[in-house]
C-alpha positions as CSV (number, residue, x, y, z in Angstrom):
1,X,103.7,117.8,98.8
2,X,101.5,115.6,96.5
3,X,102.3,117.8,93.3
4,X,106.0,117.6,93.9
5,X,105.7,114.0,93.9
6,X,103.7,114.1,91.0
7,X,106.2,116.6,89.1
8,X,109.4,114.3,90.5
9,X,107.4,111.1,88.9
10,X,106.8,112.8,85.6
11,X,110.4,114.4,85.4
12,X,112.1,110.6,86.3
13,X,109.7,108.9,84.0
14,X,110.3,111.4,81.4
15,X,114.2,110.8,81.6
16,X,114.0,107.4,81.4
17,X,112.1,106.9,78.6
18,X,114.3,109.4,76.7
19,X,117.6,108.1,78.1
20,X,116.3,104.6,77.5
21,X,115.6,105.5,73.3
22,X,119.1,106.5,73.4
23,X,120.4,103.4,75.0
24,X,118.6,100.8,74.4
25,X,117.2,101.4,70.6
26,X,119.7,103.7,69.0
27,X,122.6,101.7,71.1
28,X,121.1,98.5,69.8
29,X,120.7,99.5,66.1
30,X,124.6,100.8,66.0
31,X,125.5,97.8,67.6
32,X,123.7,95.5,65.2
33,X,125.2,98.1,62.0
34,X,129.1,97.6,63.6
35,X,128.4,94.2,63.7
36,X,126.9,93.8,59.9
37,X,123.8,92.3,60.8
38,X,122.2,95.8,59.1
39,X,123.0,98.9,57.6
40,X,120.9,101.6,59.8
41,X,121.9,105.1,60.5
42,X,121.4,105.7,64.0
43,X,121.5,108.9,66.1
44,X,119.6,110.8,63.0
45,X,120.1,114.8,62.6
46,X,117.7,115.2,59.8
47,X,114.9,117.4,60.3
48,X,111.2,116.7,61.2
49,X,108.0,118.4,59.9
50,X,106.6,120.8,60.6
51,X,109.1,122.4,62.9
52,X,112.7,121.6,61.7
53,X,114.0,119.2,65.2
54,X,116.6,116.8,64.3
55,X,115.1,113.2,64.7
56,X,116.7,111.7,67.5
57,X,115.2,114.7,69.4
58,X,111.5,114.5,68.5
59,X,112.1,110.2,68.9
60,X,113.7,111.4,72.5
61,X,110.8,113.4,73.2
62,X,108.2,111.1,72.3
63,X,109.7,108.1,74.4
64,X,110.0,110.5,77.0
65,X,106.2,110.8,76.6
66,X,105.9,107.3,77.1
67,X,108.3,107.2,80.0
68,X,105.7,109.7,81.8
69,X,102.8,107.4,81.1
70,X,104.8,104.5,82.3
71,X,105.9,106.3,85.3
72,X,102.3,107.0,86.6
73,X,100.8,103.3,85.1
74,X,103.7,100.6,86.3
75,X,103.6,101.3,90.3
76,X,99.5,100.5,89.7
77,X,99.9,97.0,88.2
78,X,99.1,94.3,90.2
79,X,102.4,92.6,89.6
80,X,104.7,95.6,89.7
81,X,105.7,95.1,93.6
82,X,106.3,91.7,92.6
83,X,108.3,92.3,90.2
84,X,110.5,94.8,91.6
85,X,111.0,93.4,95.0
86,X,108.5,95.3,97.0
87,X,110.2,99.0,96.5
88,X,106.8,100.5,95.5
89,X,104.6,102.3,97.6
């Protein structure tokens, strides 16, 4: 029971963080290029060294990465059942 727990946490954290690099960084950079505040191109297919992934992938993975580590570190803070309204255990 305890490594499903700890394989749910690292698959959720893992999701967010990628779904969140989409969202929240890409999203914000198109919406500052549609809005001419800069001229970015977001949602990059060109290809990363050494293996060829386009890099909104390898970003996506990385953040993902991160998402893990901030899965496992945020329900430890002392002010994270403060800050989300006592939902963590």
């Amino acid at each position: 029971m305890k490594s499903n727990l700890f394989g749910r946490t690292a698959l959720c954290g893992f999701i967010a963080g990628a779904l969140a690099f989409l969202a929240f960084h890409q999203g914000a950079f198109w919406a500052l290029t549609q809005a001419g505040v800069l001229q970015v191109n977001t949602w990059s297919m060109a290809s990363t060294q050494p293996f060829g992934v386009p890099q909104v992938f390898s970003f996506m993975f990385w953040t993902g990465l991160w998402g893990v580590l901030g899965a496992f570190l945020v329900p430890r803070l002392p002010t994270a059942r403060w800050v989300v309204g006592h939902a963590v255990n």
